[in-house]
C-alpha positions in Angstrom: 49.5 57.0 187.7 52.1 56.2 184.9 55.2 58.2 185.6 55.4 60.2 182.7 52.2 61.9 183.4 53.7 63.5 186.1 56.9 65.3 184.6 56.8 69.0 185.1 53.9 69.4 187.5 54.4 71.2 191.0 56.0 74.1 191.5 54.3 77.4 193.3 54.7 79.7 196.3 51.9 80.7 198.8 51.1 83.3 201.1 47.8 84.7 202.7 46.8 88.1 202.1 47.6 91.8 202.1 45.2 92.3 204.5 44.8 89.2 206.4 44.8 89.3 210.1 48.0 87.7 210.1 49.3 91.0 208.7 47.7 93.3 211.7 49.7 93.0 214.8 47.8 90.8 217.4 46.8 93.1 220.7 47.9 92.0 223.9 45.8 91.9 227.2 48.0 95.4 227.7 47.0 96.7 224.7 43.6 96.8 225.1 43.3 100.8 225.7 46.1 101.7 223.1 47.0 105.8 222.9 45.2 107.8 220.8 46.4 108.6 216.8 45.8 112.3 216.8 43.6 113.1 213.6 44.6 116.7 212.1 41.7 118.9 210.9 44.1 121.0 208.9 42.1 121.7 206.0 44.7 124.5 204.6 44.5 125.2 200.5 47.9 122.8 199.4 50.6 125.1 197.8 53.4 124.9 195.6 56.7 126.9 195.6 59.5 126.8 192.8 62.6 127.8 195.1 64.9 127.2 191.6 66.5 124.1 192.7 63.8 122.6 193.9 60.0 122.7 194.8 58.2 123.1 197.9 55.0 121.5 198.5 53.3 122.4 201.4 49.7 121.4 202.7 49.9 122.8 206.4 50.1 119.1 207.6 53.3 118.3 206.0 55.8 120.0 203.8 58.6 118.1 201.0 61.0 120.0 199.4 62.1 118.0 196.3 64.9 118.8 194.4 65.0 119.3 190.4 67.9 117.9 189.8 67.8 114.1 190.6 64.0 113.6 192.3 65.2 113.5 195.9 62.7 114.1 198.7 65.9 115.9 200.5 62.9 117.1 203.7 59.5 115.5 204.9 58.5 118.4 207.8 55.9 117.0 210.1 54.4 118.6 213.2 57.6 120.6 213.3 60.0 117.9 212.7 62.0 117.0 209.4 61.6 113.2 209.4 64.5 113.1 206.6 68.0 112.4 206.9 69.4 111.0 203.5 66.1 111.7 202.4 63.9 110.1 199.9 64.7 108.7 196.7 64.7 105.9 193.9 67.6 103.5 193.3 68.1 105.7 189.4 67.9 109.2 188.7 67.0 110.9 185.6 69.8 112.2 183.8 69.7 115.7 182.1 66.3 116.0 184.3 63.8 118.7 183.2 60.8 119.9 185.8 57.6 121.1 185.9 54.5 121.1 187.4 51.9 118.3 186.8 48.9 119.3 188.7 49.0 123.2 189.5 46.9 123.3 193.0 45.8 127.2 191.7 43.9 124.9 189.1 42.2 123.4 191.3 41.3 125.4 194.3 44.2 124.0 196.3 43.5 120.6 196.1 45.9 119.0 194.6 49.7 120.0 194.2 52.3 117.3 191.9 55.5 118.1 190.4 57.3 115.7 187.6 61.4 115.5 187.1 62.0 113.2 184.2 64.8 112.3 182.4 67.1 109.3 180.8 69.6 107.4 182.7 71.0 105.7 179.5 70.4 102.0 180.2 67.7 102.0 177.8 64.5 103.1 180.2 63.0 106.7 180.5 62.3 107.8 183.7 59.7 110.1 185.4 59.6 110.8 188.8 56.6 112.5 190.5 55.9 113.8 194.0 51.7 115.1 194.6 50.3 116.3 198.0 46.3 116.4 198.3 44.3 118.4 200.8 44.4 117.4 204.3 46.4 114.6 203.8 48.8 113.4 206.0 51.1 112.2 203.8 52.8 112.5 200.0 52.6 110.1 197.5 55.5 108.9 194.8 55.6 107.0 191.8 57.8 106.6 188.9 56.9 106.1 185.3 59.0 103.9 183.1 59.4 103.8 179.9 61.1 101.8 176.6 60.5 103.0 173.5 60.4 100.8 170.9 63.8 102.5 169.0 65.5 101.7 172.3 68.3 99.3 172.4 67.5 96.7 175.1 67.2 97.9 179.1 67.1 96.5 182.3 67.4 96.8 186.4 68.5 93.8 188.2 67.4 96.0 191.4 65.2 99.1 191.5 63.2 100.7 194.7 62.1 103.6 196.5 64.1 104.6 199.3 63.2 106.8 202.4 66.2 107.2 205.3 65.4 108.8 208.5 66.5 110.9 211.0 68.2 108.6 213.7 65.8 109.6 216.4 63.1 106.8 214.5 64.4 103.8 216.7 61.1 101.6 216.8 60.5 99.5 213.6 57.4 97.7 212.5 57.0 95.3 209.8 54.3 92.9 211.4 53.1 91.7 214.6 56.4 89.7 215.4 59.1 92.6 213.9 57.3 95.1 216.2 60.0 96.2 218.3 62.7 98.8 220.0 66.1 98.8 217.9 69.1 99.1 218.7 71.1 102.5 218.5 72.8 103.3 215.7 76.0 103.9 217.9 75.6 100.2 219.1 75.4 99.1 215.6 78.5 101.0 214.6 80.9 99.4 217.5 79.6 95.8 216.7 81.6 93.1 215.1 80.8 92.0 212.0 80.1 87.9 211.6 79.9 86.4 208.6 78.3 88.8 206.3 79.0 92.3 206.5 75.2 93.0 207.4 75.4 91.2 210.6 76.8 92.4 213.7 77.5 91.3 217.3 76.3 94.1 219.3 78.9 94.6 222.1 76.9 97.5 224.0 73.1 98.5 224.6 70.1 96.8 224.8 70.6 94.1 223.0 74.6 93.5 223.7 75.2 89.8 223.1 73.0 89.8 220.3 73.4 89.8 216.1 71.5 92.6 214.4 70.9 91.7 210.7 69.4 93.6 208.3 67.8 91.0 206.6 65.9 89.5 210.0 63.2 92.9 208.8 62.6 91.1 205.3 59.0 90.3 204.6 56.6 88.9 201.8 55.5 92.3 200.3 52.1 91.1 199.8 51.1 90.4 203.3 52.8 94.1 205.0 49.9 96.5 203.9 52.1 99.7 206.0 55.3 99.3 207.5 57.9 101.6 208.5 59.5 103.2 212.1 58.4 105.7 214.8 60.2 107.7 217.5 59.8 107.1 221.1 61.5 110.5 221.6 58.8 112.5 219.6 56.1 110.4 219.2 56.1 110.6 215.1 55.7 106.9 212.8 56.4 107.2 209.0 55.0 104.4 207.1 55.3 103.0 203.2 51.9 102.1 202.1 51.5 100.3 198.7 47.4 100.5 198.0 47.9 97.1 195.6 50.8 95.3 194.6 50.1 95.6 190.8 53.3 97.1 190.3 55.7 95.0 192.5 57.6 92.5 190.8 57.0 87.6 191.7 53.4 88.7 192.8 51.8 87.0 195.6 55.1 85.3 196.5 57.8 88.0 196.7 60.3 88.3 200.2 62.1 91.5 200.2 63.8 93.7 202.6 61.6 96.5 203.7 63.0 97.9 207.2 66.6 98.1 208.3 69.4 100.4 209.5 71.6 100.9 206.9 75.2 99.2 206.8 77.2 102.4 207.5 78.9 102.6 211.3 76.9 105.1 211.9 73.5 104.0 210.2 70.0 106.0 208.9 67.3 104.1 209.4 65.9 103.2 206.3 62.1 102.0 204.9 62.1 100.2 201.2 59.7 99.3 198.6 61.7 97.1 195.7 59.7 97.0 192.7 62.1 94.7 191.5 65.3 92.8 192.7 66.6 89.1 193.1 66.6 89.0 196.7 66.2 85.2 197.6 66.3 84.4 194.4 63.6 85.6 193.2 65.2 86.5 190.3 62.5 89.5 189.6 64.6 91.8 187.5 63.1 93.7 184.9 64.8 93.1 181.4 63.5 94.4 178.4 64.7 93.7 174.8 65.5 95.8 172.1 62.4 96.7 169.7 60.0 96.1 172.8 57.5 99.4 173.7 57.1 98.6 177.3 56.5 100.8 180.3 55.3 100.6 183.9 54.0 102.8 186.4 55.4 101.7 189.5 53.2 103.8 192.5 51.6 105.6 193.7 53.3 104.7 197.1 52.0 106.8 199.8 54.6 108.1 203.0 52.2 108.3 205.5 52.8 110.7 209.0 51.1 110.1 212.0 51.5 111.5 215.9 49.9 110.2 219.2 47.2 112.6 220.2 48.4 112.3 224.3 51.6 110.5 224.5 53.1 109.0 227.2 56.7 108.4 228.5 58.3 105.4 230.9 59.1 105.5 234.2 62.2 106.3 235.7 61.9 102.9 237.3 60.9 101.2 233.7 64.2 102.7 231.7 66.2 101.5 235.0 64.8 98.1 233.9 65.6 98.0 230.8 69.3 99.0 231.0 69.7 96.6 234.0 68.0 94.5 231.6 70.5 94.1 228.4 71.0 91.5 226.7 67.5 90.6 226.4 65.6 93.7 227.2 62.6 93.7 229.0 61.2 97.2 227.0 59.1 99.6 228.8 55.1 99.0 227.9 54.2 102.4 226.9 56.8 102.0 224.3 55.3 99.4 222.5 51.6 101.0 223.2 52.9 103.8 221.7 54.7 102.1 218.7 51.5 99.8 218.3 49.2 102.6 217.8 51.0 104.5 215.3 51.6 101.0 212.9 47.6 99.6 213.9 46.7 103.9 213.0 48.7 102.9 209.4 47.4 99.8 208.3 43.8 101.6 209.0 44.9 103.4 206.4 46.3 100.8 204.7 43.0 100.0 204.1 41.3 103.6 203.1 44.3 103.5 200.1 43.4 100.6 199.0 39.2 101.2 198.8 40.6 104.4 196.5 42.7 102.5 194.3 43.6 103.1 191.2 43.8 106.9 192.0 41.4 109.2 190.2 43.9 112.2 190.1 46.6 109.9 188.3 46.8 111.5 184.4 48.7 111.7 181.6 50.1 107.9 182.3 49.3 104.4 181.0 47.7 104.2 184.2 43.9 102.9 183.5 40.9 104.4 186.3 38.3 102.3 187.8 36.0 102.4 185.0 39.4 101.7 182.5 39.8 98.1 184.7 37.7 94.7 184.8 37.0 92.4 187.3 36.9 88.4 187.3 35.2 86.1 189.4 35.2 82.6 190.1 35.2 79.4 192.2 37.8 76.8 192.6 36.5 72.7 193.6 39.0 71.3 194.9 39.0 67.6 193.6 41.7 65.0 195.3 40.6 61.5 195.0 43.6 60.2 196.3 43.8 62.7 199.4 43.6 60.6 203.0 39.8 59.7 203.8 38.5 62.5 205.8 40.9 65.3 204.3 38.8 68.8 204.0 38.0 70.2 200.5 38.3 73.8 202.2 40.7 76.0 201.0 42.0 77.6 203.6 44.0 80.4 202.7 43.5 80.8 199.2 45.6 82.8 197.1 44.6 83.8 193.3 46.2 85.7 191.0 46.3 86.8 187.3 49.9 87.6 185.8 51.3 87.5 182.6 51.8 84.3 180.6 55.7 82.8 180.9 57.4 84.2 178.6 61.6 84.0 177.7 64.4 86.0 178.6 67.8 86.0 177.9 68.9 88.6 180.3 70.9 85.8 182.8 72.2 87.1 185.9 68.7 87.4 187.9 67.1 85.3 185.5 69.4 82.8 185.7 68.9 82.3 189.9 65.5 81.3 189.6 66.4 77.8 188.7 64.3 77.8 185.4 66.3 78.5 182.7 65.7 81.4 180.6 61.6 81.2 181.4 60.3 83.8 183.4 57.4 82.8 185.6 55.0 84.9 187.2 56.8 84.6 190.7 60.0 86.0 189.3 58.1 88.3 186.9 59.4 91.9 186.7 58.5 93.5 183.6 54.6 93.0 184.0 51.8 93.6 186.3 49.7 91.3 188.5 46.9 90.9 190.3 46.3 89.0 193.3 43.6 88.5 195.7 42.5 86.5 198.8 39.5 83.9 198.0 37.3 82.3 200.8 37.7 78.8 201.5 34.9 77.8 200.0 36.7 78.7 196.4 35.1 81.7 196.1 37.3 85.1 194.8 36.8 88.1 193.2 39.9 89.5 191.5 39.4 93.3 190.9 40.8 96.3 189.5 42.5 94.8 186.6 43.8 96.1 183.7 42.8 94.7 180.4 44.7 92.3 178.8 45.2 88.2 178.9 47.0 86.5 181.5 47.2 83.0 183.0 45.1 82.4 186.7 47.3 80.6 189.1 46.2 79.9 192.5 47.4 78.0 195.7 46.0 77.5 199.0 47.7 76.2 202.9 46.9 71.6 202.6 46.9 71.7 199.0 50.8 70.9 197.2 50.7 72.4 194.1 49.3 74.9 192.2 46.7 75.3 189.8 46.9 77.5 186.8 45.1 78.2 183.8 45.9 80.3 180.6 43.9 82.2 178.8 42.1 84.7 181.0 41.1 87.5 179.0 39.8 90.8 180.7 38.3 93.8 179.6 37.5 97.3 180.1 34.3 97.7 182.5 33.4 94.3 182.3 33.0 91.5 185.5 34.4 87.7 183.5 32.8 85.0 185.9 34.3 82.0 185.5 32.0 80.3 187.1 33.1 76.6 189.0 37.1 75.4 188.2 37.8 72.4 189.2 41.5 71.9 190.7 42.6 68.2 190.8 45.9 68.4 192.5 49.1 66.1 191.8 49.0 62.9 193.0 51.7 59.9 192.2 49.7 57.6 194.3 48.0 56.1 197.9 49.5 58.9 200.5 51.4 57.0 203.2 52.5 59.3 205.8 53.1 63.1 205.5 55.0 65.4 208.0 53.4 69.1 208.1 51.5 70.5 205.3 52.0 72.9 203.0 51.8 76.3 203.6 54.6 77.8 201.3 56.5 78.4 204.8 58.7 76.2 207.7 55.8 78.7 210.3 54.4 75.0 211.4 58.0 73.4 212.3 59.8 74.0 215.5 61.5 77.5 215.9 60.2 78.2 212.4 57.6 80.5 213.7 57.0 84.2 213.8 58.5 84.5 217.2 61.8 82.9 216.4 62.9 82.3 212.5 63.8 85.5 211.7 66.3 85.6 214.9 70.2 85.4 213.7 71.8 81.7 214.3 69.3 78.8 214.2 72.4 76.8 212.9 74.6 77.7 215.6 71.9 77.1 217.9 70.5 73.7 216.4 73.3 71.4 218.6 71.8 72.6 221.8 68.5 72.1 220.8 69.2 68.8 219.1 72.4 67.4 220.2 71.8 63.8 218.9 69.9 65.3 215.6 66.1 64.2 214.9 64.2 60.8 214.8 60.6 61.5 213.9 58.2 58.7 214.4 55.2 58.8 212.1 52.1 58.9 214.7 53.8 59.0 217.4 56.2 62.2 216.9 54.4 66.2 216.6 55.8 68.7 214.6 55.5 71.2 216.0 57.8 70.7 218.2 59.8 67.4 217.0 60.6 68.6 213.4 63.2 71.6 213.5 62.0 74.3 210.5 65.8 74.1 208.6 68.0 71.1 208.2 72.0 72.7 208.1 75.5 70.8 208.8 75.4 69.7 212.7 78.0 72.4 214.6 80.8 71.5 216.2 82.0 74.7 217.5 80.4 76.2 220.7 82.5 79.2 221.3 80.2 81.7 220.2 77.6 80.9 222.8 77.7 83.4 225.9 78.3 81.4 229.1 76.3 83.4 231.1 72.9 83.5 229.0 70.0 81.8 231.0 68.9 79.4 228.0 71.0 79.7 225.6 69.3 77.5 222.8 66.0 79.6 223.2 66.4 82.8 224.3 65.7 85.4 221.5 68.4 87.8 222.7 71.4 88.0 224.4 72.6 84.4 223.9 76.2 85.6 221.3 79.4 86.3 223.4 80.3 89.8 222.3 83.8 90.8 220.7 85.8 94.0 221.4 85.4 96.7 218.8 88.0 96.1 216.1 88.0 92.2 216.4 88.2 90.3 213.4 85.2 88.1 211.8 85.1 85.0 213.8 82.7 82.9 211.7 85.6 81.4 210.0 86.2 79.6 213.2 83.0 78.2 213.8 81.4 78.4 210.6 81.7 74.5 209.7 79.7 71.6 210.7 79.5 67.4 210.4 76.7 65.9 208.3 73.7 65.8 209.8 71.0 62.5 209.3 67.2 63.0 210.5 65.2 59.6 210.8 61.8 58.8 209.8 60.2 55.8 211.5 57.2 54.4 209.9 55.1 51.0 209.8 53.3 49.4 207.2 51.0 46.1 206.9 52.8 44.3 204.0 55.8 44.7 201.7 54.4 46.6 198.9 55.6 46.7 194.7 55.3 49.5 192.3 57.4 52.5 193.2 57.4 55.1 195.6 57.7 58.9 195.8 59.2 61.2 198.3 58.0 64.6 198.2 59.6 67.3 199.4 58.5 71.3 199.6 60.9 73.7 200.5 60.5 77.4 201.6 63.9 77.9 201.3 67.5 76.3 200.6 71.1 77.6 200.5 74.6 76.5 199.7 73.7 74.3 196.8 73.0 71.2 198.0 71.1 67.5 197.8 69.4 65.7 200.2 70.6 62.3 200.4 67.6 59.8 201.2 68.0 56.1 202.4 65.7 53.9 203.0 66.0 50.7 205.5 69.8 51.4 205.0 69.7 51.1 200.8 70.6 54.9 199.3 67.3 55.5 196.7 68.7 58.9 195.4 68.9 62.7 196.9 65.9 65.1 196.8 67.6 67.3 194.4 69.4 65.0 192.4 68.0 65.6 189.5 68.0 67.3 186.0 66.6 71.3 185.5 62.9 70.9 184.1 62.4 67.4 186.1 60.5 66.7 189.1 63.8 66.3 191.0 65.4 69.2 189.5 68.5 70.5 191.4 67.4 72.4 194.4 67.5 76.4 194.1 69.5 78.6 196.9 67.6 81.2 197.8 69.6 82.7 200.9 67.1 82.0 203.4 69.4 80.2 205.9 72.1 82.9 205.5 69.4 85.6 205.4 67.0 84.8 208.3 63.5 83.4 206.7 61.3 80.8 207.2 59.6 81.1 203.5 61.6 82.3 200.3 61.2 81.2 197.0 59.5 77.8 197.3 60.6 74.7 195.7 58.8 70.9 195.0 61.3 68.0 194.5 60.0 64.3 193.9 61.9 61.3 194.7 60.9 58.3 192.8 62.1 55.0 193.5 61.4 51.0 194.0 59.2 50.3 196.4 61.0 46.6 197.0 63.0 48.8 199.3 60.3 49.1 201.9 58.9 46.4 203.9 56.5 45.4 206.4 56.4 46.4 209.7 59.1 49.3 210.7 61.0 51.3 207.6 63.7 53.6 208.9 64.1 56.6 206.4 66.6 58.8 206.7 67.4 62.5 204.9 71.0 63.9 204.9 72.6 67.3 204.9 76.7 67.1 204.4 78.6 68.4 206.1 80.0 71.8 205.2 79.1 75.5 206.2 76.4 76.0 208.9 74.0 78.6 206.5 73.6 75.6 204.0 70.8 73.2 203.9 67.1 73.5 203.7 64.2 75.2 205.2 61.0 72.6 204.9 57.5 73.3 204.1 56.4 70.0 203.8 57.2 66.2 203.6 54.8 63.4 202.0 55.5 59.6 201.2 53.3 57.7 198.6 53.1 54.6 196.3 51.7 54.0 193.3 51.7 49.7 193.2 50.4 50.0 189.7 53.5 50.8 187.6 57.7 50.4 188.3 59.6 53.1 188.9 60.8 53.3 185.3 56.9 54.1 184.3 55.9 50.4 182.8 52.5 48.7 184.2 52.7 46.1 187.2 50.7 43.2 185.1 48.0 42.2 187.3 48.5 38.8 189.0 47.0 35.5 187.2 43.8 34.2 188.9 
């Protein structure tokens, strides 16, 4: 393939779905018999009160006082208990708020209570805030309404969410089947040691002393967590975020946010999120709009769902003895996490009843279309890779599709800027607009419903295939099904595939300590010496990588001194393995924070010495720091993955924080390396990839590595005249 053909192809992110079982905790042997969820037959008449500064709404399962002033959900009472602390609330408040009563439940027989507080915060945007209760629900939904009218000057958040913080008696949090797990106490948290950043702390007491609590080890992709949130093991309570689409959330299919964490206080709430938009890990999904634009969005309904164990149970004496003698790395009593698990597996079962009523019927008076309002589009995808290895599947395992608005310019900067594109905005680190995702079978098939009418561009992506396919142009209407019948999706090739490490997934899950177990544990670069103290050779054939290929690539440590001598494995345990500091001691990354460059080697044979040119491409899930990725080959330099200009296939690579913020998967990134193949030759090639040296968080977290050559044109793009017969 000439080499100009291939200028600005591959770029894309991928991640199964909301409701994949990779998003339901997995049930151990244990958990066979889980506790029972109790299920309330409160059917009381819902009611509510104007108490002058705020309203009461009150259903007999659970009652939220709200206040007038600023929106704040200041109690949530359930069976008896007011799971609020700082309460609930959005990131802005109206200003010069107003109140009243949307739905009056004396309407209605009791149904349905929802008050409204709306105001103007003066950036620009109009906000309404609204709070409804239903009938025997356990549970009260929010939402905000945004809106720019056209005589506003321009408006924006870089950052916007809805917040709940909890009493501290919530100390089990649940994000997915690996983030399942007991905390630590906030009183722990508030004698730790701060390392590095200020949200991570060496715990110096409790369970987990000898250990670095970080808020960001509870981020997740927002489209794969259909319920997540904290429960009590005191009382026996879980309350849950459940968002019944993602419509509303800004980057789509693709977007890593925080969603669980203690907050960064000494003497922490613990908190649940839902970011509708924000730039965490670059993904740059602020929400700008320009003056002269009439724009709004309804962001919600989210729903806080409450739920109780019918017949609880408590440890043993004997099991709380075990885990205090147990610190460090806690062996937690059972019935904890039986407990724990039935709450979360009782919310994502509701998850799923939220989502089968979606868009909400009782929803008026907002650009908010109903089911019969919204369209539906259907399609199949054919994979078509002529060039793919002999034998490769045309499944599409994992498929992801999507509609989302076209890419469109903004000259907002600061968020925008991040994403590494300039001033376009592309759906993954799309704010302002709506999108709609959905899971297809692997066959191609998908069905993409619920969607508000309008045109956007299809993109889709799927684990094995690198790239993604897109296609503008998709217009959808009220009530109608658009069947697209059979797409074809011819993936990017350069040329013959030689050798490829992985495959791509949108995520470093497949590489060594880059799964759900481990990659969201603080210190995989301090660690990486003792796993690897001579660095990697990876031998094409020969080598696996699952456990030869380490998921992040970061400066080689030198400095041991933060490893606690008497941890039992110290490069694998997931706890316990830090050597605590005494309250009060001062941030000792400085001392260890630095480390020498660091070369992996790829060993790999080939029959002859080919011509043409070669390409070298990389997929990352995630990169910090700023940095290229030197490549040699047979000990000639051919360039750095990275090393490029913006808008190229080698553009400069994008830090997204997810070596200094804990993730295996992020934004994700394609580079291409081109260069002569006269380097290569047969027999054994030695290529080697470089990280310099420099702070430990910086590097690259890999998705996927592929080698291949094109013997049909140079380098610089010009045809390879056949030979003379």
């Amino acid at each position: 393939m000439h080499l100009s053909l291939t200028r600005g192809f591959g770029r894309l992110l991928a991640f199964v779905s909301i409701f994949t079982a990779l998003a339901v905790p997995a049930l151990r042997a244990a958990d066979a018999a889980l506790p029972a969820v109790a299920k309330s037959t409160v059917n009381a008449p819902v009611t509510v009160t104007d108490n002058g500064a705020n309203w009461t709404l009150d259903n007999g399962i659970v009652k939220a006082t709200i206040t007038k002033r600023d929106g704040r959900m200041t109690a949530l009472v359930f069976h008896g208990v007011n799971t609020m602390h700082g309460g609930g609330y959005w990131e802005t408040s109206p200003a010069r708020a107003s109140s009243s009563i949307t739905i009056d439940p004396a309407s209605n027989g009791g149904d349905r209570a929802e008050v409204s507080i709306k105001g103007a915060p003066g950036n620009g945007i109009d906000i309404e805030l609204r709070y409804a209760l239903g009938r025997g629900e356990s549970g009260i939904y929010a939402y905000g309404i945004y809106t720019h009218p056209a005589a506003n000057g321009a408006g924006s958040y870089g950052e916007n969410r809805y917040i709940t913080k909890l009493n501290q008696d919530f100390n089990w949090i649940s994000v997915d089947k690996d983030r399942n797990m007991l905390e630590c106490t906030p009183q722990d948290w508030g004698t730790g040691v701060v390392i590095n950043q200020k949200e991570q702390r060496i715990l110096n007491q409790g369970y987990y002393i000898n250990s670095v609590e970080h808020k960001y080890s509870y981020n997740a992709v927002q489209y794969k967590i259909p319920a997540y949130g904290w429960s009590s093991t005191k009382d026996h309570i879980g309350v849950w975020f459940i968002n019944p689409t993602t419509e509303y959330l800004s980057g789509g299919a693709a977007k890593l946010e925080l969603v669980c964490h203690f907050d960064a206080d000494d003497n922490p709430d613990p908190i649940i999120l839902d970011y509708w938009c924000a730039g965490h890990y670059a993904g740059g999904a602020g929400c700008n709009v320009p003056a002269g634009e009439e724009w709004s969005k309804v962001v919600g309904p989210i729903f806080v769902y409450c739920n109780t164990l019918a017949d609880p149970k408590d440890p043993s004496q004997a099991d709380l003895d075990t885990l205090t003698a147990t610190a460090g790395n806690p062996t937690v009593p059972a019935i904890w996490h039986e407990n724990a698990t039935a709450l979360f597996q009782d919310a994502l079962a509701q998850a799923k009843k939220e989502k089968a009523l979606w868009p909400y019927e009782w929803v008026n008076g907002v650009d908010y279309p109903h089911k019969d309002q919204r369209g539906t589009v259907t399609g199949q995808l054919v994979l078509n890779d002529p060039l793919a290895p002999k034998g490769s599947s045309t499944k599409l395992p994992h498929l992801t599709v999507g509609l989302a608005h076209p890419d469109y310019i903004s000259n907002a900067g600061g968020f925008v800027a991040r994403s590494g594109n300039g001033n376009v905005i592309t759906w993954d680190h799309d704010g302002n607009y709506y999108q709609f995702w959905t899971d297809g079978a692997e066959d191609g098939n998908f069905t993409i419903a619920n969607v508000r009418p309008g045109t956007y561009t299809m993109h889709a992506f799927a684990d094995g295939v690198l790239g993604e396919f897109a296609q503008a142009n998709i217009t959808v209407e009220a009530g109608k099904t658009l069947d697209l019948k059979k797409i074809t999706w011819q993936p990017m090739r350069y040329g013959t595939q030689l050798w490829d490490i992985g495959y791509p997934d949108r995520t470093g899950g497949k590489f060594f300590k880059g799964d759900g177990d481990n990659y969201w544990l603080w210190g995989w670069c301090v660690r990486y010496p003792l796993l690897f103290p001579n660095d990697i050779t990876y031998t094409i054939g020969k080598s696996d990588y699952h456990k030869d290929w380490f998921f992040e690539q970061v400066p080689h440590a030198t400095n041991m001194s933060m490893i606690n001598p008497d941890a039992k494995d110290p490069a694998n345990q997931r706890f316990g393995w830090v050597k605590a500091l005494p309250t009060g001691s001062a941030n000792p990354w400085g001392s260890i924070s630095r480390g020498r460059a660091n070369t992996w080697t790829i060993k790999f044979n080939m029959d002859k010495s080919p011509q043409g040119y070669a390409a070298l491409r990389v997929a990352l899930a995630g990169a910090d720091g700023g940095r290229t990725l030197a490549v040699a080959v047979n000990g000639q330099s051919v360039g750095a993955i990275g090393g490029g200009v913006s808008g190229s296939v080698n553009a400069p690579i994008v830090a997204t924080n997810a070596l200094r913020y804990n993730t295996d998967t992020g934004v994700w990134q394609q580079h291409t390396l081109t260069f002569d193949a006269a380097v290569l030759k047969q027999g054994e090639n030695i290529m080697t990839l470089t990280v310099p040296a420099g702070d430990l968080d910086s590097g690259v977290v890999y998705d996927y590595l592929r080698l291949e050559l094109n013997e049909a044109y140079k380098v610089d793009g010009t045809p390879i005249a056949p030979p003379k017969s």
